[in-house]
N, C-alpha and C positions, 0 to 999 in steps of 0.2 A: 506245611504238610508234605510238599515235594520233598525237604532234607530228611524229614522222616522215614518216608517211605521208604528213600533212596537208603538209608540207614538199617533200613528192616531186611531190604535186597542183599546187601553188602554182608551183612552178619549171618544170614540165612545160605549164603553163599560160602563162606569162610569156616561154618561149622559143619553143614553138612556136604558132601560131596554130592550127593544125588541132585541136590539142585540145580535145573539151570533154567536158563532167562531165554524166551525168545517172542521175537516178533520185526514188526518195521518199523526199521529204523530205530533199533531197541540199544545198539552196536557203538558204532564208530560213529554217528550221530545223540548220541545217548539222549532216544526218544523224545519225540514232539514237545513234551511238557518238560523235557531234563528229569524228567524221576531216576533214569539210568546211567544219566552221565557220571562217567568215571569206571565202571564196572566191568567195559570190555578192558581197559586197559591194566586194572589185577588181575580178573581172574581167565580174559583167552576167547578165544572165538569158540572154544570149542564148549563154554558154558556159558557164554552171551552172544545168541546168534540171531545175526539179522536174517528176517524170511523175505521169500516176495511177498507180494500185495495179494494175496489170499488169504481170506482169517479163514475159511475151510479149511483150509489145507494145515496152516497155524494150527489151531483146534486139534485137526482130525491127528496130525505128528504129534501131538502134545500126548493125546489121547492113547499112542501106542508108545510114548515114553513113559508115561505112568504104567502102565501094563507090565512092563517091563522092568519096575522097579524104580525108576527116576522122579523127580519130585518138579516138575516142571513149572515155570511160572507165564502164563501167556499175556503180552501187551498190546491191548485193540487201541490202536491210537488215537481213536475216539468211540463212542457207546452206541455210537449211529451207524459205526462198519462193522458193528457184531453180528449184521440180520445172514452175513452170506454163509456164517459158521452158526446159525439157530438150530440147524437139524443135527451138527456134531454135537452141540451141544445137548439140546435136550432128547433127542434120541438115542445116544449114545453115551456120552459123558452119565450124565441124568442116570444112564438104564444098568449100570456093569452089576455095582451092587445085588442089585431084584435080580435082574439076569440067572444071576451063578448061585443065588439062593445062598450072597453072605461070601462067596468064598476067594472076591476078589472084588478090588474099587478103583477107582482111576483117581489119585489124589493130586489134579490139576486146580491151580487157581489163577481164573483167569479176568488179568487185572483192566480196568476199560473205564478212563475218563468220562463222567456224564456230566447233563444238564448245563445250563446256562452260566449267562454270567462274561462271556467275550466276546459278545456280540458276532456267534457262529452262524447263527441264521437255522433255516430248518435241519441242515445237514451233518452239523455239530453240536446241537443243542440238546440232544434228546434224554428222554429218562426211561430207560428201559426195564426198570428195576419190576415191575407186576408181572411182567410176561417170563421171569423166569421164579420168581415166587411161587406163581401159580404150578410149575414142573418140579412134583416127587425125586428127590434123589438131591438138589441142590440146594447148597446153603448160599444166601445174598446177606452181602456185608456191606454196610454202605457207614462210613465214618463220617465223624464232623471236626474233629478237633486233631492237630498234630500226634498228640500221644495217644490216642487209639486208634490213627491209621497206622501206626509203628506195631501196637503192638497187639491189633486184630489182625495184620498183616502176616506177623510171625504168628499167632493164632491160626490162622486158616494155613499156615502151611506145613502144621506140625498136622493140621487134621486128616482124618484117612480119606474124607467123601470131597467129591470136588465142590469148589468154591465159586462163587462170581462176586469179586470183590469190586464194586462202586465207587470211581472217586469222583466227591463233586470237585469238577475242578475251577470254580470261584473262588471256592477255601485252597488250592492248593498258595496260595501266596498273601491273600486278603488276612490269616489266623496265626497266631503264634503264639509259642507256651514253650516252656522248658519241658524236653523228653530227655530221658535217662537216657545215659550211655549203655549200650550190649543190650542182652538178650533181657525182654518181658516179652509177655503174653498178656491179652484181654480174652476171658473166654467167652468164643463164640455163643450166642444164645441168651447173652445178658445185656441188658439197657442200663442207664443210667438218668438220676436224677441231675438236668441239666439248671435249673433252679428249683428249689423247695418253695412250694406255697398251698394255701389251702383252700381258695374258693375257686378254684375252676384247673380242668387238667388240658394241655395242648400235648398231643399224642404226635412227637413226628421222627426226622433222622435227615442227616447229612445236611444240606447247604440250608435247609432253613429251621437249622437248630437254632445259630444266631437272632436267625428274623425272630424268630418266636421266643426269645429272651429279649431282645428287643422291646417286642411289642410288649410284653408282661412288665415289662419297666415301666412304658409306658402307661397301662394301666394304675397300676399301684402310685406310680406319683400324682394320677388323678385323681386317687382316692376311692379305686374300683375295687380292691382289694389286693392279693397275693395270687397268684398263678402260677401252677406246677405244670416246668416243660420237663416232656421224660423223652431222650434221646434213645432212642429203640436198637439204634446201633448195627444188633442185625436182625433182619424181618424171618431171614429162615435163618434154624428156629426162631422164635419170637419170644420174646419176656414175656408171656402172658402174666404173670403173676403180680409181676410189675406195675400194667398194667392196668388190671383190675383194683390191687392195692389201691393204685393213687384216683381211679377212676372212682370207685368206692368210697374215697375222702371227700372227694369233692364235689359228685353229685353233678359236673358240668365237664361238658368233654368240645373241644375243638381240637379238629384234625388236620394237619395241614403238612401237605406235601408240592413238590412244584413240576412233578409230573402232571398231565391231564387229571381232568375228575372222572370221568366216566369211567368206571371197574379199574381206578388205578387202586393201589394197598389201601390207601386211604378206605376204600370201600370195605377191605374185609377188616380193618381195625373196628368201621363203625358195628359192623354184623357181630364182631367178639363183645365188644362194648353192649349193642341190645340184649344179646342173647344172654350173657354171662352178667351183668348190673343191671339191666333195664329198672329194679326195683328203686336203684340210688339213683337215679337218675332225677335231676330238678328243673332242667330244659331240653329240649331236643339239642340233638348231634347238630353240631356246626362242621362244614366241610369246609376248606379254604385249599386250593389248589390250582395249577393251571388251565389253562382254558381249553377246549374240545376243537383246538385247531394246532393246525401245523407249526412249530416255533417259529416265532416271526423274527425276522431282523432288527428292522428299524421302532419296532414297538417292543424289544424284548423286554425295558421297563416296565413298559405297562401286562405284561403275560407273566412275566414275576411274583410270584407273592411275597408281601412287602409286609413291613411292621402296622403300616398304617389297616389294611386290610386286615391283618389277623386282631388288631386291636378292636374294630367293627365285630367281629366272629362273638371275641371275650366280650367284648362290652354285654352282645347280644344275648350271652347264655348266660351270664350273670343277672343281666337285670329282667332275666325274663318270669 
């Protein structure tokens, strides 16, 4: 996922002029995870530019580059130093659109490593993905696999409204698949079936797309049946249709995200789910998700959700 990204950067770079890259440590250190390495040294300091340690400030410049015409791409170098740019963000980014009533957007996407997986402890582990879902004007993108963080990447940078692209960075080196060379797109707003099955649906996206093919493996060679994981891809907009499709087939819904449970997305998938099927429905909503504490360190195994866990969830809705 890292060479991908870095692949999306590089080509999005090279064709359009408007683009440019910035953040700490984005540069001449090519960024904490390497998604950027290599980039100052084609295309210049003056379109890969390292900032200080403000993501306000990050943000709020990003924010009057797009204004201005530029296509900016910003890198939080982790999901947990996005809170000091929450208010450029959803006060502003969020608002240009409604603002001007259409007649102008701030086409910033702003790219920020999430969730577990390296043993970050509370300060690098987080999943922030609900808290900008829930804010009108932005789209969240959160990938699971090599070739659609390439090419929801180049997606969301071709789009007009700004973006908050998610990367789970457990998958940036644990997944691998062959991605095309040059320019694709994934369009925003579409999910994907991550396995085809028929008795039961796992609704999720990013790092525990795996867990949750995983565990439907495991199921089925118990003899539980087949389970349909639908990887949501991006939550704004939302597949709804998708969704409901396979939620409709199957009559059996577990949701599972490895942010908190308390009003994480998870919650509003189950509320689309009652409100729009309730009739197919054949057991109650199973939620599988992180726990209503702080990311732990030394227990981040146990605060994970894991194949074995989601398999308990299926077993549940299935035999109920």
């Amino acid at each position: 996922m890292v060479q991908a990204l870095q692949d999306a950067l590089a080509t999005a770079l090279r064709e359009d002029a408007r683009v440019v890259v910035l953040g700490e440590d984005v540069g001449k250190a090519g960024g904490v995870f390497r998604v950027t390495d290599g980039l100052l040294a084609e295309f210049g300091e003056e379109r890969v530019l390292d900032t200080p340690l403000a993501e306000n400030g990050i943000v709020g410049t990003a924010a009057g580059m797009a204004l201005y015409g530029l296509r900016p791409v910003v890198e939080i170098q982790f999901a947990d130093f996005i809170y000091p740019a929450f208010d450029q963000i959803v006060s502003e980014l969020a608002k240009f659109r409604y603002r001007s009533n259409g007649q102008y957007t701030a086409p910033v996407v702003v790219r920020a490593p999430m969730g577990g997986g390296i043993k970050g402890g509370l300060y690098h582990s987080q999943s922030p993905e609900a808290y900008f879902a829930h804010t009108p004007g932005l789209k969240v993108v959160v990938p699971s696999t090599p070739h659609d963080a390439k090419g929801l990447l180049l997606g969301a940078l071709a789009d007009p409204d700004p973006v908050i692209f998610l990367e789970p960075k457990r998958l940036y080196r644990s997944v691998k698949e062959e991605v095309p060379a040059g320019r694709y797109t994934e369009p925003l707003g579409k999910g994907r079936v991550a396995r085809p099955g028929d008795r039961a649906t796992v609704l999720t996206y990013g790092s525990t797309v795996p867990t949750a093919v995983e565990a439907a493996d495991r199921v089925a060679a118990a003899g539980g049946g087949e389970a349909e994981v639908i990887d949501l891809r991006t939550l704004v907009p939302l597949d709804v249709d998708l969704v409901l499709e396979s939620v409709r087939k199957t009559g059996r819904v577990v949701v599972l995200h490895e942010a908190p449970r308390t009003c994480g997305f998870g919650a509003e998938l189950s509320a689309l789910v009652a409100e729009r099927a309730m009739t197919r429905l054949e057991a109650p909503i199973a939620r599988v998700a992180g726990f209503d504490t702080p990311f732990p360190y030394t227990l981040e195994h146990a605060y994970l959700p894991d194949a074995r866990r989601v398999q308990r969830a299926l077993e549940y809705v299935i035999g109920f």
